[in-house]
C-alpha positions in Angstrom: -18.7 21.9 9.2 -16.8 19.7 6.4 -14.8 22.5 5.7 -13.8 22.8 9.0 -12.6 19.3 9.1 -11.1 19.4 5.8 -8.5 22.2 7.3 -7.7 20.2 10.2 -7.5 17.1 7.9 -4.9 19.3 5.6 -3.2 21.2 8.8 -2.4 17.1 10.3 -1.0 16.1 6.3 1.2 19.2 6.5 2.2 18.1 9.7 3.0 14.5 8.8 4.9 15.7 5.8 6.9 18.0 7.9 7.9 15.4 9.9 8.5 12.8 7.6 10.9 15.6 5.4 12.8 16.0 8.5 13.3 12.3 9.4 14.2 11.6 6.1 16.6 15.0 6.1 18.2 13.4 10.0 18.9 9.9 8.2 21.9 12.0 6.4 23.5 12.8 9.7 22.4 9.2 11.2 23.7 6.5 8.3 27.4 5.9 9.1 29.6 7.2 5.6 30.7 10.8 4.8 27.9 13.1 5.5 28.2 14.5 2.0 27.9 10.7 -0.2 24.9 10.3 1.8 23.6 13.6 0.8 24.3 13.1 -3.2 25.5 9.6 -3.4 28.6 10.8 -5.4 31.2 8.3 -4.7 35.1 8.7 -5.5 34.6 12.8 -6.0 37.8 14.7 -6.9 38.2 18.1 -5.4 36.6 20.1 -8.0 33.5 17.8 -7.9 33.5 17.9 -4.0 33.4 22.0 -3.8 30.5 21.9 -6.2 28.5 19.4 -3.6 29.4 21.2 -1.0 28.1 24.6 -2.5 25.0 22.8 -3.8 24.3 21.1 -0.3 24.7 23.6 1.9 27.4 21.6 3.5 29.3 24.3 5.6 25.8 26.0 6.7 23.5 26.0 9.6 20.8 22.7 9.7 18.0 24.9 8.7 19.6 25.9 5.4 20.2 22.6 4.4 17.0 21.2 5.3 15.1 24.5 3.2 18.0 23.1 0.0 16.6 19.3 0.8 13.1 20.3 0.2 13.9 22.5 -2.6 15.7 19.1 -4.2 12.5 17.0 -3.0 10.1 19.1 -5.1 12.7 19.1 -7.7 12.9 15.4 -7.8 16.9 15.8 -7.3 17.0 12.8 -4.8 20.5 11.7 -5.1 22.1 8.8 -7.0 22.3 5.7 -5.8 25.6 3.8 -4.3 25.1 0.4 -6.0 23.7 1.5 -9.6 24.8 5.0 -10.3 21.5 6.4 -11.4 19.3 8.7 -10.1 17.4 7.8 -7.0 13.8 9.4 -8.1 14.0 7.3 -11.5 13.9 4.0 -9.7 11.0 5.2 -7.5 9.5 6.5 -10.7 10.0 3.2 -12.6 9.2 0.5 -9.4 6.7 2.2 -7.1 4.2 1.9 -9.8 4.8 -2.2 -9.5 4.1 -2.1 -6.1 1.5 0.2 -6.4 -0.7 -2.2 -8.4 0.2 -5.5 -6.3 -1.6 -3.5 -3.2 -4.3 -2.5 -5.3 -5.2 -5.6 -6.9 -5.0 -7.2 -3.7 -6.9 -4.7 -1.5 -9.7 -5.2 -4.6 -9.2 -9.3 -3.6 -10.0 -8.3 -0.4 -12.5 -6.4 -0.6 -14.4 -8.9 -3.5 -14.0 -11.7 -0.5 -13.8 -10.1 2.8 -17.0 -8.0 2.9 -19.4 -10.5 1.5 -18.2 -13.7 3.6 -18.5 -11.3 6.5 -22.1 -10.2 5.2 -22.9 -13.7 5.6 -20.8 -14.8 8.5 -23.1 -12.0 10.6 -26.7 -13.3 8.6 -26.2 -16.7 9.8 -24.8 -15.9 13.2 -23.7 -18.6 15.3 -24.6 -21.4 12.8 -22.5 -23.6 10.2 -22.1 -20.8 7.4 -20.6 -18.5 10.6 -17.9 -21.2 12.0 -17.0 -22.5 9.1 -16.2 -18.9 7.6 -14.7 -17.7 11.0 -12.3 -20.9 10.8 -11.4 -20.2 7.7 -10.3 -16.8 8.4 -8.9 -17.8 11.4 -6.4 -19.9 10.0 -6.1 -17.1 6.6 -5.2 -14.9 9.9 -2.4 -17.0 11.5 -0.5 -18.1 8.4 2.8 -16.2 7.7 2.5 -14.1 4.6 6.8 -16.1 3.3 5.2 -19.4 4.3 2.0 -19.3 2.2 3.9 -18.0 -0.6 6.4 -20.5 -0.6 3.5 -23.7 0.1 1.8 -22.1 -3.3 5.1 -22.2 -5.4 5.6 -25.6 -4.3 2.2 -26.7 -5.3 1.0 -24.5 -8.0 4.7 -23.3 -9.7 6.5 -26.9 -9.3 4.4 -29.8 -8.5 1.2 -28.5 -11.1 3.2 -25.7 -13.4 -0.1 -23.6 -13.4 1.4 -19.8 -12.6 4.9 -18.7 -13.0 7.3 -18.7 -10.1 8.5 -14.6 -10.7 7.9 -11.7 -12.5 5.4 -9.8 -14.2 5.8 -10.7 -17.6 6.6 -13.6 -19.8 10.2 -12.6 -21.6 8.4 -13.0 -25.2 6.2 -10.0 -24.1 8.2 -6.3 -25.0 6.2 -3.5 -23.3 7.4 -0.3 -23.6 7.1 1.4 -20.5 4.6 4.4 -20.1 2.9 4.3 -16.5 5.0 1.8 -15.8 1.2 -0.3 -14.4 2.1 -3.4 -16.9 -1.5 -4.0 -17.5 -2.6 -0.2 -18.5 0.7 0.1 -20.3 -0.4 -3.4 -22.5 -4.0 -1.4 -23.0 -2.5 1.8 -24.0 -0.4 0.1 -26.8 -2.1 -1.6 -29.8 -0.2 -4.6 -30.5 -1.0 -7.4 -32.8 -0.4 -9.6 -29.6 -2.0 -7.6 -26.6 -4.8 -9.8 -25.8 -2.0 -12.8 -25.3 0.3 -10.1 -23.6 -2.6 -9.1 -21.0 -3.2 -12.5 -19.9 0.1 -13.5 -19.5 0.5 -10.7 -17.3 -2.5 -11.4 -15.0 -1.3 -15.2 -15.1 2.1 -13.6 -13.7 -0.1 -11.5 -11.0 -2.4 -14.2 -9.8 -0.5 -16.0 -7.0 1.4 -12.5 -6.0 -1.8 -11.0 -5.3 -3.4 -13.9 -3.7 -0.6 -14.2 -0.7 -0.8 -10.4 -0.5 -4.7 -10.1 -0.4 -4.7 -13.3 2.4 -4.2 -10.8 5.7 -6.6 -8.1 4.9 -9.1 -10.5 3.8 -9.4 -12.0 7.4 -9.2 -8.2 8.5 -11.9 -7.5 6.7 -14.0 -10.3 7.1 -13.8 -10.2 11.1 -14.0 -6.3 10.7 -17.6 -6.6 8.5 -18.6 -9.6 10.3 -18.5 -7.3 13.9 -19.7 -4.2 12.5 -23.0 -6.0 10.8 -23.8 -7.9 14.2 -23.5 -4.3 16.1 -26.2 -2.5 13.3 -28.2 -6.2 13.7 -28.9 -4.9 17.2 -30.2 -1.6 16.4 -33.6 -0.8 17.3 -34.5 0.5 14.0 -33.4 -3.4 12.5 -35.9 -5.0 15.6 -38.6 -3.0 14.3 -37.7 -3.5 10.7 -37.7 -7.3 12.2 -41.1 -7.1 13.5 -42.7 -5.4 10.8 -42.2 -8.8 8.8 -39.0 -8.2 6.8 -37.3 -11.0 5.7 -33.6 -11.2 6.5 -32.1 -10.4 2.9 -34.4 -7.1 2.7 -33.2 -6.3 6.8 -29.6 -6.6 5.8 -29.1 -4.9 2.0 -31.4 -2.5 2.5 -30.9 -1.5 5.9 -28.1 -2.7 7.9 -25.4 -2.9 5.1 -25.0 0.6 4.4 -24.4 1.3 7.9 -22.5 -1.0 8.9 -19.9 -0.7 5.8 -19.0 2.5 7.2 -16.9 1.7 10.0 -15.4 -0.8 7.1 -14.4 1.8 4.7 -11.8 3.6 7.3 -10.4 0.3 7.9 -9.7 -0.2 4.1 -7.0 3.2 4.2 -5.6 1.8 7.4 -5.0 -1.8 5.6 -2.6 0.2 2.6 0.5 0.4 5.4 -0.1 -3.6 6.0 0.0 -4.2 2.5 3.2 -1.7 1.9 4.7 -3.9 4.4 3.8 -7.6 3.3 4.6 -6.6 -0.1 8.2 -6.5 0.7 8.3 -9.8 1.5 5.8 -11.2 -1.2 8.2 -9.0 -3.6 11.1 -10.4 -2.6 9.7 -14.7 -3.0 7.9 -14.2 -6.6 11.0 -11.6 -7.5 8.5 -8.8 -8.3 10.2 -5.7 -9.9 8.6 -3.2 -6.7 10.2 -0.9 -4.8 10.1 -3.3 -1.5 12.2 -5.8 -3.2 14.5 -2.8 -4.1 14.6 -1.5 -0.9 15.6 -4.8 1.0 18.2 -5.2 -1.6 19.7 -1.6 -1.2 19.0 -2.2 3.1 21.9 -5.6 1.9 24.2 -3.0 0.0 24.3 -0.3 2.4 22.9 1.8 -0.1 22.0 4.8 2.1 20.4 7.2 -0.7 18.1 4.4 -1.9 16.9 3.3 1.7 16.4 7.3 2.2 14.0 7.6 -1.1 12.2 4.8 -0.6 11.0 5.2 2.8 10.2 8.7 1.8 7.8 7.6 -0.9 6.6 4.7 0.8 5.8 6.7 3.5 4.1 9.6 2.1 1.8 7.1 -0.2 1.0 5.5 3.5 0.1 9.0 4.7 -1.9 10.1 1.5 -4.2 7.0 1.3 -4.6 7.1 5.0 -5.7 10.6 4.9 -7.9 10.0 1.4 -9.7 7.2 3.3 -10.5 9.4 6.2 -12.0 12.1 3.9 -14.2 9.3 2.2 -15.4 8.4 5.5 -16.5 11.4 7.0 -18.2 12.7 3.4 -20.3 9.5 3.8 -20.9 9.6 7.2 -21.6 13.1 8.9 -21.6 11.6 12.7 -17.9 11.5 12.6 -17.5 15.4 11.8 -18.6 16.4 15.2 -16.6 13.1 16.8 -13.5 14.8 15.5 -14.1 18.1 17.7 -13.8 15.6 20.7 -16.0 15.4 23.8 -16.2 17.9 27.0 
Protein backbone atom coordinates (compact mmCIF):
# COMPACT_ATOMS: atom_id res chain seq x y z
CA UNK A 1 0.00 0.00 0.00
CA UNK A 2 2.96 2.55 0.79
CA UNK A 3 4.67 1.43 -2.02
CA UNK A 4 1.92 2.20 -4.10
CA UNK A 5 1.80 5.66 -2.92
CA UNK A 6 5.46 6.16 -2.93
CA UNK A 7 5.26 5.61 -6.96
CA UNK A 8 2.52 8.05 -7.40
CA UNK A 9 4.33 10.33 -4.89
CA UNK A 10 7.67 9.91 -7.35
CA UNK A 11 5.54 9.78 -10.74
CA UNK A 12 3.81 13.69 -9.44
CA UNK A 13 7.92 14.87 -8.44
CA UNK A 14 8.91 13.73 -11.99
CA UNK A 15 6.05 15.54 -13.16
CA UNK A 16 6.70 18.78 -11.26
CA UNK A 17 10.27 18.65 -12.34
CA UNK A 18 9.28 18.24 -15.95
CA UNK A 19 7.45 21.13 -15.73
CA UNK A 20 9.49 23.32 -13.87
CA UNK A 21 12.65 22.31 -16.55
CA UNK A 22 10.46 23.37 -19.20
CA UNK A 23 9.29 26.76 -17.67
CA UNK A 24 12.67 27.49 -16.81
CA UNK A 25 13.85 26.26 -20.54
CA UNK A 26 10.56 28.88 -22.09
CA UNK A 27 11.98 31.88 -19.91
CA UNK A 28 14.94 31.85 -22.75
CA UNK A 29 12.50 32.49 -25.52
CA UNK A 30 10.37 34.85 -23.12
CA UNK A 31 13.08 37.45 -21.47
CA UNK A 32 13.52 40.22 -24.02
CA UNK A 33 17.64 40.15 -25.20
CA UNK A 34 19.26 37.91 -27.90
CA UNK A 35 17.99 34.40 -27.50
CA UNK A 36 21.53 33.09 -27.33
CA UNK A 37 23.00 35.72 -24.02
CA UNK A 38 20.10 34.50 -22.32
CA UNK A 39 21.00 30.93 -22.95
CA UNK A 40 24.85 31.37 -21.83
CA UNK A 41 25.01 34.84 -20.63
CA UNK A 42 28.10 35.53 -22.81
CA UNK A 43 28.03 39.09 -23.48
CA UNK A 44 30.12 41.08 -26.29
CA UNK A 45 30.89 37.42 -28.19
CA UNK A 46 33.06 37.79 -31.31
CA UNK A 47 32.26 35.45 -34.21
CA UNK A 48 34.42 32.65 -33.26
CA UNK A 49 32.96 32.63 -29.69
CA UNK A 50 29.32 32.94 -31.08
CA UNK A 51 29.66 29.60 -33.52
CA UNK A 52 30.93 27.74 -30.54
CA UNK A 53 27.47 28.83 -28.48
CA UNK A 54 25.61 28.19 -31.08
CA UNK A 55 27.02 24.59 -31.61
CA UNK A 56 26.95 23.99 -27.88
CA UNK A 57 23.22 25.27 -27.62
CA UNK A 58 21.65 23.75 -30.09
CA UNK A 59 20.77 27.20 -31.48
CA UNK A 60 19.81 26.37 -35.14
CA UNK A 61 17.81 23.09 -33.99
CA UNK A 62 14.30 21.96 -33.32
CA UNK A 63 12.92 23.06 -29.43
CA UNK A 64 13.18 19.45 -28.38
CA UNK A 65 16.90 19.27 -29.00
CA UNK A 66 17.61 22.17 -27.12
CA UNK A 67 15.54 21.44 -24.21
CA UNK A 68 17.26 17.54 -24.14
CA UNK A 69 21.09 19.96 -24.32
CA UNK A 70 19.35 22.25 -21.36
CA UNK A 71 18.89 19.29 -19.19
CA UNK A 72 22.06 17.77 -20.08
CA UNK A 73 23.68 21.41 -18.81
CA UNK A 74 21.27 21.19 -15.66
CA UNK A 75 22.67 17.86 -14.43
CA UNK A 76 25.99 19.19 -15.36
CA UNK A 77 25.60 22.23 -13.29
CA UNK A 78 26.60 24.38 -16.63
CA UNK A 79 23.90 27.09 -15.79
CA UNK A 80 25.15 29.99 -17.55
CA UNK A 81 27.18 33.03 -16.35
CA UNK A 82 25.69 35.77 -15.05
CA UNK A 83 25.12 39.43 -16.90
CA UNK A 84 26.11 41.63 -13.92
CA UNK A 85 29.14 39.60 -12.32
CA UNK A 86 30.62 37.37 -14.99
CA UNK A 87 30.76 34.09 -12.98
CA UNK A 88 29.07 31.16 -13.19
CA UNK A 89 25.44 31.08 -12.37
CA UNK A 90 25.49 27.50 -10.26
CA UNK A 91 28.39 28.94 -8.06
CA UNK A 92 26.30 31.67 -6.60
CA UNK A 93 23.37 29.17 -5.99
CA UNK A 94 26.03 26.97 -4.52
CA UNK A 95 27.55 29.67 -2.35
CA UNK A 96 23.94 31.72 -1.23
CA UNK A 97 21.26 29.06 -1.25
CA UNK A 98 22.89 27.56 1.71
CA UNK A 99 22.19 31.17 3.61
CA UNK A 100 18.87 31.07 2.87
CA UNK A 101 18.54 27.65 3.56
CA UNK A 102 19.41 28.00 7.19
CA UNK A 103 17.26 31.42 7.84
CA UNK A 104 14.04 29.02 6.84
CA UNK A 105 15.22 26.45 8.95
CA UNK A 106 16.06 28.19 11.99
CA UNK A 107 12.92 29.97 11.69
CA UNK A 108 10.54 26.97 10.86
CA UNK A 109 12.41 25.48 14.23
CA UNK A 110 11.08 29.08 15.94
CA UNK A 111 7.96 28.13 14.81
CA UNK A 112 7.63 25.08 15.61
CA UNK A 113 9.36 25.70 19.53
CA UNK A 114 6.25 28.41 19.80
CA UNK A 115 3.47 27.71 17.57
CA UNK A 116 2.58 24.08 18.66
CA UNK A 117 2.76 24.43 22.36
CA UNK A 118 0.78 27.97 22.58
CA UNK A 119 -1.66 26.20 20.46
CA UNK A 120 -1.56 23.03 22.86
CA UNK A 121 -2.67 25.35 25.42
CA UNK A 122 -4.81 27.77 23.50
CA UNK A 123 -7.12 24.47 22.80
CA UNK A 124 -6.67 23.10 26.87
CA UNK A 125 -8.06 26.18 28.15
CA UNK A 126 -10.65 26.80 25.51
CA UNK A 127 -12.56 29.83 25.51
CA UNK A 128 -10.87 31.23 28.69
CA UNK A 129 -8.05 33.93 29.42
CA UNK A 130 -5.01 31.67 28.42
CA UNK A 131 -7.15 31.08 24.82
CA UNK A 132 -7.92 34.96 23.96
CA UNK A 133 -5.02 36.23 25.09
CA UNK A 134 -2.87 33.67 22.90
CA UNK A 135 -5.46 33.99 19.89
CA UNK A 136 -4.87 37.98 20.19
CA UNK A 137 -1.57 37.63 20.18
CA UNK A 138 -1.45 35.69 17.06
CA UNK A 139 -3.90 37.65 15.61
CA UNK A 140 -1.99 40.59 15.51
CA UNK A 141 1.60 38.27 14.82
CA UNK A 142 -0.79 37.35 11.70
CA UNK A 143 -1.64 40.83 10.40
CA UNK A 144 1.66 42.49 10.72
CA UNK A 145 3.75 42.95 7.45
CA UNK A 146 6.83 40.75 7.48
CA UNK A 147 9.14 44.80 6.00
CA UNK A 148 7.31 46.59 8.79
CA UNK A 149 8.20 44.31 11.75
CA UNK A 150 11.58 44.12 10.58
CA UNK A 151 12.11 47.62 10.25
CA UNK A 152 10.13 48.49 13.97
CA UNK A 153 12.87 45.88 15.43
CA UNK A 154 15.94 47.68 13.79
CA UNK A 155 14.66 50.86 15.11
CA UNK A 156 14.30 49.55 18.57
CA UNK A 157 16.71 46.77 19.11
CA UNK A 158 19.69 47.85 16.21
CA UNK A 159 19.42 51.86 16.88
CA UNK A 160 17.62 52.94 19.91
CA UNK A 161 19.11 49.80 22.38
CA UNK A 162 22.28 48.50 20.07
CA UNK A 163 21.46 44.85 21.18
CA UNK A 164 21.72 42.81 17.62
CA UNK A 165 23.38 43.98 14.54
CA UNK A 166 21.49 45.76 11.78
CA UNK A 167 23.03 43.13 8.76
CA UNK A 168 24.81 40.24 8.02
CA UNK A 169 25.83 37.08 9.28
CA UNK A 170 29.03 37.63 10.72
CA UNK A 171 31.02 40.28 12.60
CA UNK A 172 34.03 41.44 10.03
CA UNK A 173 36.71 40.26 12.74
CA UNK A 174 35.29 36.64 12.21
CA UNK A 175 37.28 34.82 8.86
CA UNK A 176 35.40 31.63 8.08
CA UNK A 177 36.51 29.79 5.40
CA UNK A 178 33.74 28.53 3.55
CA UNK A 179 32.91 24.68 3.51
CA UNK A 180 28.93 24.14 3.57
CA UNK A 181 28.72 27.45 3.30
CA UNK A 182 25.84 27.02 6.74
CA UNK A 183 28.07 29.72 8.79
CA UNK A 184 27.39 27.99 12.02
CA UNK A 185 28.46 24.19 10.88
CA UNK A 186 31.24 25.80 8.91
CA UNK A 187 32.48 27.69 12.57
CA UNK A 188 32.01 23.89 14.19
CA UNK A 189 33.81 22.17 11.51
CA UNK A 190 36.88 24.40 11.97
CA UNK A 191 38.93 24.48 15.27
CA UNK A 192 39.81 27.91 15.90
CA UNK A 193 41.34 29.43 18.94
CA UNK A 194 38.29 31.83 18.75
CA UNK A 195 35.24 29.61 17.62
CA UNK A 196 33.24 29.79 20.73
CA UNK A 197 33.30 33.85 20.29
CA UNK A 198 32.85 33.26 16.38
CA UNK A 199 29.58 31.04 17.08
CA UNK A 200 27.90 33.52 19.13
CA UNK A 201 28.57 36.27 17.18
CA UNK A 202 26.96 34.57 14.50
CA UNK A 203 23.69 33.56 16.31
CA UNK A 204 23.76 37.28 17.72
CA UNK A 205 23.75 38.24 13.77
CA UNK A 206 20.79 35.49 13.18
CA UNK A 207 18.57 36.42 16.04
CA UNK A 208 16.38 39.19 14.80
CA UNK A 209 16.48 37.71 11.01
CA UNK A 210 15.00 34.64 12.20
CA UNK A 211 12.55 36.22 14.55
CA UNK A 212 10.70 38.38 11.61
CA UNK A 213 10.90 35.34 9.44
CA UNK A 214 9.53 32.74 12.07
CA UNK A 215 6.55 35.56 13.00
CA UNK A 216 3.92 34.23 10.07
CA UNK A 217 4.26 30.58 10.42
CA UNK A 218 4.08 30.88 14.10
CA UNK A 219 0.41 32.28 13.97
CA UNK A 220 -0.06 29.49 11.19
CA UNK A 221 0.85 27.12 13.34
CA UNK A 222 -0.61 28.19 16.35
CA UNK A 223 -4.27 28.60 14.80
CA UNK A 224 -3.45 25.37 12.74
CA UNK A 225 -2.62 23.23 16.35
CA UNK A 226 -5.07 25.12 18.22
CA UNK A 227 -8.02 23.77 15.50
CA UNK A 228 -6.77 20.46 15.03
CA UNK A 229 -6.58 19.75 19.08
CA UNK A 230 -10.24 21.10 19.61
CA UNK A 231 -11.44 18.65 16.66
CA UNK A 232 -9.52 15.34 18.46
CA UNK A 233 -11.00 17.10 22.04
CA UNK A 234 -14.36 16.00 20.58
CA UNK A 235 -13.65 12.49 19.77
CA UNK A 236 -15.52 9.95 21.45
CA UNK A 237 -12.56 7.99 22.53
CA UNK A 238 -11.27 11.59 24.55
CA UNK A 239 -15.27 11.68 26.22
CA UNK A 240 -14.65 8.41 27.48
CA UNK A 241 -11.03 8.94 28.39
CA UNK A 242 -12.90 12.14 30.07
CA UNK A 243 -15.28 10.03 31.99
CA UNK A 244 -13.08 7.47 33.12
CA UNK A 245 -11.51 10.27 35.39
CA UNK A 246 -8.47 11.53 33.43
CA UNK A 247 -7.18 14.63 34.19
CA UNK A 248 -6.75 17.10 31.41
CA UNK A 249 -2.78 16.96 31.06
CA UNK A 250 -2.94 12.95 30.87
CA UNK A 251 -6.25 13.40 28.09
CA UNK A 252 -4.15 15.74 25.96
CA UNK A 253 -0.22 14.30 25.87
CA UNK A 254 -1.14 11.04 25.99
CA UNK A 255 -4.02 10.96 23.85
CA UNK A 256 -5.11 13.75 21.90
CA UNK A 257 -1.64 15.24 20.95
CA UNK A 258 -0.42 12.61 18.82
CA UNK A 259 -3.40 12.83 16.80
CA UNK A 260 -3.97 15.81 16.40
CA UNK A 261 -0.14 16.89 15.41
CA UNK A 262 -0.75 15.02 12.42
CA UNK A 263 -2.75 17.14 10.39
CA UNK A 264 0.15 19.71 11.74
CA UNK A 265 3.05 18.00 10.29
CA UNK A 266 1.75 18.41 6.50
CA UNK A 267 1.21 21.97 7.14
CA UNK A 268 4.98 22.42 8.29
CA UNK A 269 6.17 21.35 4.26
CA UNK A 270 3.48 23.64 2.96
CA UNK A 271 4.87 26.63 5.27
CA UNK A 272 8.73 26.14 3.38
CA UNK A 273 7.23 28.16 0.03
CA UNK A 274 5.93 30.99 2.60
CA UNK A 275 9.21 31.11 4.17
CA UNK A 276 11.09 31.03 0.51
CA UNK A 277 9.00 33.97 -0.10
CA UNK A 278 9.28 36.16 3.14
CA UNK A 279 12.85 35.54 3.11
CA UNK A 280 13.29 37.70 0.17
CA UNK A 281 12.17 40.46 1.72
CA UNK A 282 13.68 39.81 5.29
CA UNK A 283 17.02 39.22 3.13
CA UNK A 284 16.91 42.17 1.50
CA UNK A 285 16.17 44.73 5.24
CA UNK A 286 19.08 42.86 7.47
CA UNK A 287 21.23 42.58 3.98
CA UNK A 288 21.52 38.76 4.46
CA UNK A 289 23.97 37.16 1.93
CA UNK A 290 20.78 34.53 0.44
CA UNK A 291 19.85 33.85 -2.70
CA UNK A 292 16.38 36.07 -2.39
CA UNK A 293 18.35 39.11 -1.82
CA UNK A 294 20.44 38.02 -4.99
CA UNK A 295 17.57 37.39 -6.93
CA UNK A 296 15.74 40.80 -6.36
CA UNK A 297 18.94 42.39 -7.10
CA UNK A 298 19.58 40.50 -10.50
CA UNK A 299 15.30 41.02 -11.11
CA UNK A 300 16.90 45.34 -10.71
CA UNK A 301 19.75 44.43 -13.30
CA UNK A 302 17.94 42.59 -15.88
CA UNK A 303 20.11 39.82 -15.20
CA UNK A 304 18.11 37.11 -17.10
CA UNK A 305 20.48 33.93 -16.36
CA UNK A 306 20.49 34.65 -12.58
CA UNK A 307 16.61 35.21 -12.31
CA UNK A 308 16.50 31.80 -14.52
CA UNK A 309 18.77 29.83 -11.82
CA UNK A 310 17.30 31.06 -9.02
CA UNK A 311 13.85 30.32 -9.57
CA UNK A 312 14.92 26.98 -10.72
CA UNK A 313 16.52 26.08 -7.35
CA UNK A 314 14.06 27.88 -5.31
CA UNK A 315 11.61 26.05 -6.90
CA UNK A 316 12.70 22.65 -6.87
CA UNK A 317 13.73 22.96 -2.94
CA UNK A 318 9.85 24.15 -2.69
CA UNK A 319 8.89 20.98 -4.53
CA UNK A 320 11.33 18.60 -2.58
CA UNK A 321 10.27 19.62 1.01
CA UNK A 322 6.72 19.72 -0.13
CA UNK A 323 6.92 16.20 -1.30
CA UNK A 324 9.34 15.08 1.86
CA UNK A 325 6.60 16.42 4.17
CA UNK A 326 3.95 14.49 2.46
CA UNK A 327 5.94 11.17 2.74
CA UNK A 328 6.47 11.94 6.55
CA UNK A 329 2.86 12.23 6.88
CA UNK A 330 1.46 9.37 5.40
CA UNK A 331 4.34 6.94 7.06
CA UNK A 332 2.91 8.32 10.35
CA UNK A 333 -0.47 8.22 9.50
CA UNK A 334 -1.81 5.17 7.45
CA UNK A 335 -5.55 6.79 7.04
CA UNK A 336 -4.27 9.10 4.39
CA UNK A 337 -2.90 6.15 2.05
CA UNK A 338 -6.30 4.98 1.08
CA UNK A 339 -7.55 9.01 1.08
CA UNK A 340 -5.05 9.32 -1.76
CA UNK A 341 -6.84 6.59 -4.05
CA UNK A 342 -9.86 9.11 -3.80
CA UNK A 343 -13.56 8.31 -3.13
CA UNK A 344 -16.27 6.51 -5.59
Amino acid sequence: MFADFLFRRLSLLLFMLFALTAFTFALNYMFPGDLLTNFSGELNANFSQTQILEQKYHIDDNLLIQYQAFLVRLFEGDWGLSLSSGQAVFGHVKQLFPATIELCVYALIMALCLGIPAGVIASAYHNKWPDKMISSLTLLGFSIPVFWLALLLIMIFCLSLGWFPMSGRIGLLYEIPPVTNFILLDIWLHDFPYGGQAFADALHHLTLPTVVLAMYPTTVLVRFTRDSMLTVLEQNYIKTARAKGLNRRQLILDHALRNALLPVIKQIGLQFSTLITLAMVTEVIFSWPGIGRWMIESIYQRDYPAIQGGLLAVSFFVIFANMLADVIHTLLDPIARNQAHGKV
